[in-house]
C-alpha positions as CSV (number, residue, x, y, z in Angstrom):
1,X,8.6,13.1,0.5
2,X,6.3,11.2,2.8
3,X,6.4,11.3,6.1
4,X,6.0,8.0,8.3
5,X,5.5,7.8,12.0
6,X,6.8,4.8,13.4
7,X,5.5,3.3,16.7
8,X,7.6,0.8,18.3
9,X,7.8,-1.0,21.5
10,X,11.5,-0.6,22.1
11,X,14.9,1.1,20.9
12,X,16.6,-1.4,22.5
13,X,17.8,-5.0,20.8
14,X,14.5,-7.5,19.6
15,X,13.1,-8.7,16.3
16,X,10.8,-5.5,16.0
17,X,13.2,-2.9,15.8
18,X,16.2,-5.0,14.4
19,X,13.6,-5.1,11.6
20,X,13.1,-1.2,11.2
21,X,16.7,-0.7,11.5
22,X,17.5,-2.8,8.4
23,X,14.2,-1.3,6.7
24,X,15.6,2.0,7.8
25,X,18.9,1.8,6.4
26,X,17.5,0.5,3.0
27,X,15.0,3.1,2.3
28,X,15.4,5.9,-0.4
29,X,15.4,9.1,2.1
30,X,14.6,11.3,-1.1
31,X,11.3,9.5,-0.9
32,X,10.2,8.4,2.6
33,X,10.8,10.2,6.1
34,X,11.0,7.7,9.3
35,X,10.3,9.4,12.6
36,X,9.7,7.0,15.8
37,X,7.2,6.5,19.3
38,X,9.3,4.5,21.1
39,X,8.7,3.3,25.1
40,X,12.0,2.2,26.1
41,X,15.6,4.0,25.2
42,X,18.1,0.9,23.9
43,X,20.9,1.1,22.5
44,X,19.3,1.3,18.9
45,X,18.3,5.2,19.7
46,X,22.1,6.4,18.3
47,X,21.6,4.7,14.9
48,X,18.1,6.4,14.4
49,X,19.3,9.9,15.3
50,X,22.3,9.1,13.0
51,X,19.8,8.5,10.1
52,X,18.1,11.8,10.8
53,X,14.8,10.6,12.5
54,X,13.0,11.8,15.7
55,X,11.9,9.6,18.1
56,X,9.4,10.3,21.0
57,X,9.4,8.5,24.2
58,X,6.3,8.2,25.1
59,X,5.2,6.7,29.0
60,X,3.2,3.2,28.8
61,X,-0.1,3.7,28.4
62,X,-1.0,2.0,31.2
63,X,1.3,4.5,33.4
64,X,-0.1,7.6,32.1
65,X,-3.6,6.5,31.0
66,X,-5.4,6.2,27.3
67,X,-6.3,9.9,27.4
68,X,-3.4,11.5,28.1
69,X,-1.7,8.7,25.4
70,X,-4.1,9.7,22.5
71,X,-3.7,13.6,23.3
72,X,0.4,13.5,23.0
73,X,0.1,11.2,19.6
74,X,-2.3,13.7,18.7
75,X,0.0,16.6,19.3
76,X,2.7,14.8,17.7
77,X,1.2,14.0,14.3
78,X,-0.4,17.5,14.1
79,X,2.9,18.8,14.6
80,X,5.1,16.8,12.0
81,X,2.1,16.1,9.8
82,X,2.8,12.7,8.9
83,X,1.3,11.2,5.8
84,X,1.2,7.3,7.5
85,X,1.2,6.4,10.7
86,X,2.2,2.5,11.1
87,X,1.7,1.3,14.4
88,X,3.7,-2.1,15.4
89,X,2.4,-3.3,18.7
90,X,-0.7,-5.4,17.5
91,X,-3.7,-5.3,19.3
92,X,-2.4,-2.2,21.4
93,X,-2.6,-0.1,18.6
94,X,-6.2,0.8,19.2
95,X,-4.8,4.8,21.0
96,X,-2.2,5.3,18.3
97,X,-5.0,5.0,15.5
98,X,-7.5,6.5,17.1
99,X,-5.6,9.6,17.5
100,X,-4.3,9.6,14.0
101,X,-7.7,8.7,12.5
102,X,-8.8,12.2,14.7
103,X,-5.1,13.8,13.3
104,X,-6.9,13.1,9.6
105,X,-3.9,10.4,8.5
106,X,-5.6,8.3,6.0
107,X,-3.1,5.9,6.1
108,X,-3.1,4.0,9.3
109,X,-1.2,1.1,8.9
110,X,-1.5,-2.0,12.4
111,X,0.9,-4.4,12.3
112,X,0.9,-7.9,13.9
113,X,4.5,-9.5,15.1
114,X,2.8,-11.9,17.4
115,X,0.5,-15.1,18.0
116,X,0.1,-14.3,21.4
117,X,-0.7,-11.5,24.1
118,X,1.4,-11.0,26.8
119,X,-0.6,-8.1,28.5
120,X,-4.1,-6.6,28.6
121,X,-5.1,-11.0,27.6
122,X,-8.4,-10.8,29.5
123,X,-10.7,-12.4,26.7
124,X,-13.5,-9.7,27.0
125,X,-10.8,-6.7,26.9
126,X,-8.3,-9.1,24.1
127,X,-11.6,-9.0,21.6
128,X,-12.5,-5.6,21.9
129,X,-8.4,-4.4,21.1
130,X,-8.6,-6.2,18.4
131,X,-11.5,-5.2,17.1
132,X,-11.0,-1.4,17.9
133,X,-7.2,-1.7,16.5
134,X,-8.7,-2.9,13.3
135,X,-11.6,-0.7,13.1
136,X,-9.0,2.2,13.3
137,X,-6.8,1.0,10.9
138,X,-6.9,1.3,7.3
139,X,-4.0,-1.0,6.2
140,X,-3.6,-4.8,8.1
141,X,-0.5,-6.7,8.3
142,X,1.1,-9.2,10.0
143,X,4.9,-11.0,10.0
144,X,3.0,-14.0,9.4
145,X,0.0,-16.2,8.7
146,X,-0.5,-16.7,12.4
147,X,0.5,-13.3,13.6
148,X,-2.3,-12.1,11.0
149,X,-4.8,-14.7,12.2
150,X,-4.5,-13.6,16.0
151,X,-5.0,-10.3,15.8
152,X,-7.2,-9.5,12.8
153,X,-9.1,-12.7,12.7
154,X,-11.3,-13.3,9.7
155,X,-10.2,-10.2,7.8
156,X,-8.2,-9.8,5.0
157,X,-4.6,-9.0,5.4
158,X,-1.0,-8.8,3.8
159,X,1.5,-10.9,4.9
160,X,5.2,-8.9,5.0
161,X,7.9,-11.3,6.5
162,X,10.5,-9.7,8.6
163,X,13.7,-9.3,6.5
164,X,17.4,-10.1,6.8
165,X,20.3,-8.2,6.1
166,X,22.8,-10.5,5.0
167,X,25.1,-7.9,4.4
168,X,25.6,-7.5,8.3
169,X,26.6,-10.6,8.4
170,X,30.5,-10.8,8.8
171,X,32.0,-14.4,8.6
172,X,34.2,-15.0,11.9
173,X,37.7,-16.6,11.5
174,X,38.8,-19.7,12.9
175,X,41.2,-17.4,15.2
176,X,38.3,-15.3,16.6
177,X,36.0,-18.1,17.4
178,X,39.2,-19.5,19.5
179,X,39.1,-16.4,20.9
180,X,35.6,-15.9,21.7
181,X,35.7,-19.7,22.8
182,X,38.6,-18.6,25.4
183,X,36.6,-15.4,26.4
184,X,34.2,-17.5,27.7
185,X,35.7,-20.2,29.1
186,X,34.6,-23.2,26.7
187,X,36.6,-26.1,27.1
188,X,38.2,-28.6,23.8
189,X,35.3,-30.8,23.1
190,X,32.3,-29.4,24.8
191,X,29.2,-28.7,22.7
192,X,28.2,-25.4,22.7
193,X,24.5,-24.4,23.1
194,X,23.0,-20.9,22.8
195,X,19.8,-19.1,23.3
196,X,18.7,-15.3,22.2
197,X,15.5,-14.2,24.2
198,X,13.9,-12.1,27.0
199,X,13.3,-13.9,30.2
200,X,9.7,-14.0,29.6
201,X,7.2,-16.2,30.2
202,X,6.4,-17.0,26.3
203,X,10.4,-18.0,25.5
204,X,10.1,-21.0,27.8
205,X,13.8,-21.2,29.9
206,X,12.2,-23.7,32.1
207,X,12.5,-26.2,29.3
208,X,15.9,-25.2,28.5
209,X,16.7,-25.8,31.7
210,X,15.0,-29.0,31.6
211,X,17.4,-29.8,28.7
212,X,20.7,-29.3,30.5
213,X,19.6,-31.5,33.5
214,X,18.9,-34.2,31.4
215,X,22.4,-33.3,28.7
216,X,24.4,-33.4,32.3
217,X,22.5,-36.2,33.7
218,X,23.9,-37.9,30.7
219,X,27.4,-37.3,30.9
220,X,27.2,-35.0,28.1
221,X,30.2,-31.8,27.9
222,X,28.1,-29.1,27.3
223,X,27.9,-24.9,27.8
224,X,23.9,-23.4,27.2
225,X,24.7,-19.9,26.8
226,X,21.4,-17.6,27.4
227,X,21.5,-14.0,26.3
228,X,19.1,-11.5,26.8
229,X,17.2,-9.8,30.4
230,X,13.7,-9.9,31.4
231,X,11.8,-10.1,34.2
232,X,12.0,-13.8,34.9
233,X,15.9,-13.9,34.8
234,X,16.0,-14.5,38.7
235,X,13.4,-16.8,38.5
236,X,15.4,-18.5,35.7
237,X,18.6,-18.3,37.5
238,X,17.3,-19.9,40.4
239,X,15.9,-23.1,38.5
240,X,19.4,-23.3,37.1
241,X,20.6,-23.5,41.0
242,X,17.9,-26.0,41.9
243,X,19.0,-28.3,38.6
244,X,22.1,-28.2,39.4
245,X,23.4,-26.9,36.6
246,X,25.4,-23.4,37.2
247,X,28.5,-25.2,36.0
248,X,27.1,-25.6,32.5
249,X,24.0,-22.9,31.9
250,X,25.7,-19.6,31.8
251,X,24.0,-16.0,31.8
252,X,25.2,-13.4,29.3
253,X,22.8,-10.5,29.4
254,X,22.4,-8.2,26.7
255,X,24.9,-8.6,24.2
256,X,25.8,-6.8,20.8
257,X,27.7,-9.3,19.5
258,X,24.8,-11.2,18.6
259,X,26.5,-12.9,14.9
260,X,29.6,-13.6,16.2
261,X,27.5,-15.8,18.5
262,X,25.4,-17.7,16.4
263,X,28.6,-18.9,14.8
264,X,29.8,-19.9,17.8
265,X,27.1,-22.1,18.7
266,X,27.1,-25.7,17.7
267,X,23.4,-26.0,17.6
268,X,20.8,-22.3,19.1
269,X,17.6,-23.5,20.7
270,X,14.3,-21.5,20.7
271,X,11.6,-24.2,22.6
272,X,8.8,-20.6,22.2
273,X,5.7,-21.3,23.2
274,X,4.9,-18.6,20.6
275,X,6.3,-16.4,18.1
276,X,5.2,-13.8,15.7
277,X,7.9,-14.9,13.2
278,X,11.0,-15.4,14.7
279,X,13.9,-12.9,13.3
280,X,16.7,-14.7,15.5
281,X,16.0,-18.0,13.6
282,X,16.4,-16.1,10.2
283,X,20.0,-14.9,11.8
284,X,21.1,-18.7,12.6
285,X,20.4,-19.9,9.2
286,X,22.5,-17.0,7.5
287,X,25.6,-17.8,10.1
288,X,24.7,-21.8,9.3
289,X,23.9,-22.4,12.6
290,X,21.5,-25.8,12.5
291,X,18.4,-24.7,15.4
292,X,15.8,-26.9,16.8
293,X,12.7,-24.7,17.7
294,X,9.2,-25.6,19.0
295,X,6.4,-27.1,16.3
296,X,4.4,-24.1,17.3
297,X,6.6,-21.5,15.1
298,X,6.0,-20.2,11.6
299,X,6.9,-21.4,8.8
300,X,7.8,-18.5,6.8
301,X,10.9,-17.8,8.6
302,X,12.4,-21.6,7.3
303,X,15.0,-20.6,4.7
304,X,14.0,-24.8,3.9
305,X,18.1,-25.5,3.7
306,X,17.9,-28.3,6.3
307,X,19.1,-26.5,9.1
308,X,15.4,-25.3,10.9
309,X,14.6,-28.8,13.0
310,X,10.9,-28.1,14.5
311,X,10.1,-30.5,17.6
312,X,7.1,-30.9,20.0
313,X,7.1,-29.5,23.5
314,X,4.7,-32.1,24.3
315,X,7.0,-34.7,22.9
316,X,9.3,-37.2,24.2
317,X,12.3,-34.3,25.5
318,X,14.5,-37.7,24.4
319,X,13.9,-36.1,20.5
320,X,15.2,-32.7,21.6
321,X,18.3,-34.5,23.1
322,X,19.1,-36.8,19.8
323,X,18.6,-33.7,17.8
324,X,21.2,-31.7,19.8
325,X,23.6,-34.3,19.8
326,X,23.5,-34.6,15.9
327,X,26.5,-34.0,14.1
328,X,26.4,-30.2,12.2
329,X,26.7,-30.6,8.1
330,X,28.4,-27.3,6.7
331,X,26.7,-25.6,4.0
332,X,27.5,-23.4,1.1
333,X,26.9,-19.7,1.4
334,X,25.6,-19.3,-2.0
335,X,23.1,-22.0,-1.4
336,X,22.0,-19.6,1.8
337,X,21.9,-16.8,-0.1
338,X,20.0,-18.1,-3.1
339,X,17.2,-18.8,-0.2
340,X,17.0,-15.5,0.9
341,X,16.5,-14.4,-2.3
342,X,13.7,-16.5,-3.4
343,X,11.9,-16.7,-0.7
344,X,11.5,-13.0,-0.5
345,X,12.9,-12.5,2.8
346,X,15.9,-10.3,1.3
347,X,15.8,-6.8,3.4
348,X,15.5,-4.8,-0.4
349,X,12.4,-6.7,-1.3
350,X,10.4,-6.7,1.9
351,X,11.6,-2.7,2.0
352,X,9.6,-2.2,-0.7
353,X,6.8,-3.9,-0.1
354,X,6.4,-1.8,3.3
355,X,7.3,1.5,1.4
356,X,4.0,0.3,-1.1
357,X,1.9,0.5,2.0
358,X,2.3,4.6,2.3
359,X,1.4,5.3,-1.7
């Protein structure tokens, strides 16, 4: 059996660990172990400890300080003696792989999810992570052609697309979505809108926000339904009190329910500045949920089925507002799952081509 140490921003809800959770549950336990350095507890943590992994919280590193960071991973691996250590936070990898590169772990796997840094982005310190991640690494990979490009640059590396579990993905009945519509107070005839994100910089609310004005402004029955926290959500909530809009942008938090949503909504909007690939958008194309997303996000997570609509930020916001206001064409499942399938994206195949990585 090989043994696989895991390190992961979060336990909580997000495209990273969603991803490990369905690579997780897919995996042949006779052959591969999965232990976990997480930095935040989410709700996730249960369904690891169900599956018989270990996870270690670990303080940020910029709390307790790259020494005392490398010495506990250190500890760590010596202790479990993990065969691979496959480190998911990009360019901040460099103390993970440097401690398992001193552990002896000849497989040392860094793995991109994003196009974009959100901490530690002074140019002079961004270049030299980067280059000390991948000097410490033996194995490069990224969720995508401009995930891989960001953080490794001109070298070679493997492309492994986040995966989707269409298995999870339970069909909602005409009853519950009248329910779900009562729950939350949608009226006969207004157009429901949704959002999935952290209230970060990168997800770009300020332009949702822009978009009800303007569907309001309009005359247009609407509900934008954002879910997810972060540190911006004040700052959010308050641009939605300036525009004028509390009646018709509504705040949700985290939710688990995350499917039953998407099949709600009558068209989910993702205007990212960035994003590594994009695992929300994968969801909304399963559910047959049409989304409009900024030009700046990968390709590889467009199940091409017609129902991915990429705009300009720098646009005419006019094209966002036609594109909302187009009628929804139902699609056949089969035609959704055929897609899945051949573009590789199916959580069996992309399990198997991570599992390769720790031969």
């Amino acid at each position: 059996m090989k043994k696989i140490l895991h390190i992961i921003p979060t336990t909580d809800y997000g495209g990273i660990t969603t991803m490990i959770v369905d690579i997780l549950l897919n995996t042949n336990r006779s052959l591969y172990h999965f232990d976990f350095v997480s930095f935040n507890k989410g709700p996730y943590h249960d369904i690891f400890l169900q599956q018989d992994a270990k996870i270690f919280y670990e303080e940020y590193i910029t709390q307790q300080g790259p020494l005392s960071y490398i010495k506990n991973i250190y500890r760590i691996i010596k202790q479990h003696q993990y065969d691979a250590v496959h480190d998911h936070t990009g360019y901040r990898a460099v103390f993970t792989l440097l401690a398992a590169r001193l552990a002896g772990v000849q497989c040392r796997v860094l793995h991109s999810h994003t196009n974009v840094a959100e901490e530690w982005n002074h140019p002079v310190m961004l270049t030299m992570l980067k280059k000390l991640s991948v000097f410490n690494a033996t194995q490069l990979v990224a969720c995508s052609k401009k995930a891989g490009e960001f953080c490794f640059h001109k070298k070679p590396f493997e492309i492994i697309a986040n995966p989707i579990d269409s298995t999870k993905i339970e069909r909602i009945s005409n009853e519950e979505k009248r329910s779900l519509r009562k729950k939350l107070k949608i009226q006969d005839g207004e157009l429901v809108l949704g959002h999935i994100g952290r209230f970060v910089q990168v997800k770009n609310h300020s332009f949702l926000i822009e978009l009800a004005s303007n569907l309001k402004q309009q005359g247009v029955p609407f509900k934008l339904f954002l879910i997810g926290d972060g540190p911006l959500e004040q700052e959010v909530r308050d641009l939605v009190k300036a525009k004028n809009v509390e009646d018709c942008v509504l705040f949700l938090g985290q939710r688990a329910d995350i499917i039953k949503l998407l099949q709600l909504f009558d068209k989910f909007i993702l205007p990212s500045h960035f994003e590594g690939f994009g695992i929300v958008l994968l969801e909304a194309q399963v559910c047959g949920t049409p989304s409009i997303v900024s030009s700046t996000l990968p390709r590889e997570v467009d199940l091409d089925i017609g129902l991915l609509h990429y705009l300009d930020l720098q646009g005419d916001i006019d094209c966002w507002l036609q594109q909302i206001a187009k009628k929804n064409v139902k699609l056949d499942e089969h035609i959704i799952q055929n897609s899945i399938i051949n573009k590789g994206l199916n959580v069996e195949n992309v399990t198997s081509q991570l599992c390769a990585l720790y031969m």
